[in-house]
N, C-alpha and C positions, 0 to 999 in steps of 0.2 A: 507392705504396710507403710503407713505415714510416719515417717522419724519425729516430725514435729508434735505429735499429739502425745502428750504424757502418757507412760502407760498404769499411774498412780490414780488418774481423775476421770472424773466421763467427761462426755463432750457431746454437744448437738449434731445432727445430721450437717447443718451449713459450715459447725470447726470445721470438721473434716471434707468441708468440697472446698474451702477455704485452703485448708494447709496442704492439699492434695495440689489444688493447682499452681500452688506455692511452690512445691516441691518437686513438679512437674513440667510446670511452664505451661498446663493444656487447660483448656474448660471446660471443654465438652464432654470429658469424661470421667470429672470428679462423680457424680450422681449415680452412672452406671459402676463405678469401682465398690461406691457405697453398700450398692445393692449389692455385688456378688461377694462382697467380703462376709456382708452380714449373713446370706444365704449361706456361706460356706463353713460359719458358726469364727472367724477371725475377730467380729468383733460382736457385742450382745449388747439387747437394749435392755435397760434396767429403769426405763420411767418414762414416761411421756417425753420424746424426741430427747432423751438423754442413752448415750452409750459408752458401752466399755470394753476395753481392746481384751481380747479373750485371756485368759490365764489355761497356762497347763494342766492346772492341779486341780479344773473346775470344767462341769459338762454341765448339759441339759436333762432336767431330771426324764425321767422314764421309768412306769411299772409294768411288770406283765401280770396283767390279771389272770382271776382265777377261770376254769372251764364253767362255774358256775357263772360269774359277772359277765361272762363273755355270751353265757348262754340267756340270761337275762335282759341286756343290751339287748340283742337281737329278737326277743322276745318284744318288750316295748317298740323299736322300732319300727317291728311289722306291724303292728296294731297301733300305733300315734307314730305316724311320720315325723309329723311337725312338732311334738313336744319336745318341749329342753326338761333335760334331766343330766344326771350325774351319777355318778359310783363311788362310791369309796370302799374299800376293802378294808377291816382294821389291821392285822398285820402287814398294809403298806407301812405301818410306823416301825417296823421290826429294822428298818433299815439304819432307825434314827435313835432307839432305842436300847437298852445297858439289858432291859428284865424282858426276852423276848414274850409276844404275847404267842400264844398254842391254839387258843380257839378262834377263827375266825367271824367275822363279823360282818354282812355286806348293806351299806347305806346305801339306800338309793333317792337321791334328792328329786323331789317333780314340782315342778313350775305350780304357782299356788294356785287351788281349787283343783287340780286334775288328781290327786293322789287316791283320792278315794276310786277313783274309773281305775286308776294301773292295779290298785289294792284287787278289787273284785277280779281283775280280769289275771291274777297271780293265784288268788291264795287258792283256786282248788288243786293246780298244781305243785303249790310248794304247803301244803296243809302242815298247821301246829309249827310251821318254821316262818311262817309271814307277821308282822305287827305293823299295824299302822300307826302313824305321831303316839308311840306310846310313851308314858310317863318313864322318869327313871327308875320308880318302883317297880313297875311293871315289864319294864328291859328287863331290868334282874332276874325281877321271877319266874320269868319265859325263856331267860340266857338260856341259849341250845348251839354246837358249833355249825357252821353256816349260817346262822340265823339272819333272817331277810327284814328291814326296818325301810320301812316306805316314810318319807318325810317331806317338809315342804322347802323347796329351794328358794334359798333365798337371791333376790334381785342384786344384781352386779357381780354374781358369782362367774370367778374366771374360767373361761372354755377351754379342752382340752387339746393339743395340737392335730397329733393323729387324730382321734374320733371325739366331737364336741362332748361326749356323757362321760369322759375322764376328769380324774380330779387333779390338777395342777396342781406343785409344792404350794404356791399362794396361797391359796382357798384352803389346802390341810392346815397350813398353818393359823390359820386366822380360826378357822371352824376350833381348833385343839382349844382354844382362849376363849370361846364363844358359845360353843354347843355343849348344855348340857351332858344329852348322853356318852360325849367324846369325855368329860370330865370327868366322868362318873368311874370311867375305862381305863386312863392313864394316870400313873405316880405323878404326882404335882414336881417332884423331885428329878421326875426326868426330862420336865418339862425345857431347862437352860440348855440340858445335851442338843436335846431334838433342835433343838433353833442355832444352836451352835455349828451343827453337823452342813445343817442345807446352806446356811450361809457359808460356811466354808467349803462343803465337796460340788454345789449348784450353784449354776447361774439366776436369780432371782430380781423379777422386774416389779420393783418398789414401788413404781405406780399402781398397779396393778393390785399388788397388796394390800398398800396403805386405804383404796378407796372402795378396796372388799371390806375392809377392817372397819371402814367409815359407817358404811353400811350398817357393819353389823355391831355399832356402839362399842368396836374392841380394840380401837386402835394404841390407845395409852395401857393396854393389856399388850397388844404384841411390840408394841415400842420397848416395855419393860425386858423382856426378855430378848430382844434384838440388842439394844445396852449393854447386853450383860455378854455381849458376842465378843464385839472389837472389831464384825468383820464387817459391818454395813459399809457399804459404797460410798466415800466422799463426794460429793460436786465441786 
């Protein structure tokens, strides 16, 4: 690791070929060090060419989904290759969460105008457990556990590492602040924990965030509750 790079602040990609060949004497191989440090998770990007040198007591998020979400995914993929879509499980929050939630929930976000094709080519399979963009009266009065909610994805939604239809901490968070039905789901009360937790036990790239957030009108929503951390990233 680079002695000279604060381990309090981020730094751009060039700090660090900067202080590397500083500290090295070489040049040629600040760029490739860059890259296997990052690769090896020593240091984490947290915003457009902004990074920071890893912490112990902080990983890369990861959920295992459920044998239904998994059976889903692969259902959509064989039938639209090329759609973007997404998952969200609701007790992925249980991780974030004081009041664990018991009945599961599975969103599936599809690129706008196709939902109605993924709708049809589900519901005879998953019958009285499927809803398409339904209202939140209507979530309610149909609430069933597994219940399947087909919806429309919105643009600039973050992609998943392993397989693109995962949901990123990013995009959970911003969707909590944004998406009605999510609102309707979670205690407004547990909402500082859940923001408190990912910042502090995950690695979180604030670009990324901030410009899902833009998108989706909620960013002085997830600013408020990121404030209330103490743990966002300085520059």
């Amino acid at each position: 690791m680079v002695h000279n790079l604060s381990h309090q602040k981020n730094f751009s990609r060039e700090d660090f070929i900067t202080a590397f060949q500083k500290e090295n004497k070489r040049k040629d191989s600040g760029r490739y060090n860059f890259q296997k440090l990052l690769e090896n998770g020593d240091i984490y990007r947290v915003g457009r060419n902004s990074y920071h040198i890893a912490e112990d007591s902080k990983r890369n998020y990861s959920y295992q989904y459920s044998e239904l979400s998994l059976d889903l995914a692969k259902k959509i993929e064989e039938q639209y290759p090329e759609l973007d879509f997404r998952i969200f499980e609701l007790v992925q929050l249980n991780e974030f969460v004081n009041h664990q939630i018991a009945h599961n929930v599975i969103f599936v976000s599809v690129e706008s105008g196709l939902g109605t094709y993924v709708f049809d080519s589900l519901k005879e399979q998953y019958t009285g457990k499927i809803l398409l963009n339904p209202s939140v009266e209507t979530f309610h009065q149909y609430w069933s556990d597994d219940m399947i909610i087909i919806k429309k994805l919105i643009s600039e939604s973050p992609k998943g590492e392993r397989a693109v239809w995962e949901t990123k901490l990013e995009k959970m968070l911003v969707d909590l602040v944004a998406d009605k039905l999510l609102l309707s789901c979670v205690s407004r009360g547990e909402y500082d924990n859940i923001f408190h937790q990912a910042f502090q036990d995950f690695y979180i790239d604030e670009s990324k965030l901030f410009r899902y957030a833009s998108r989706r009108n909620a960013k002085s929503k997830v600013l408020l509750h990121i404030d209330k951390t103490d743990l966002r990233m300085g520059s």
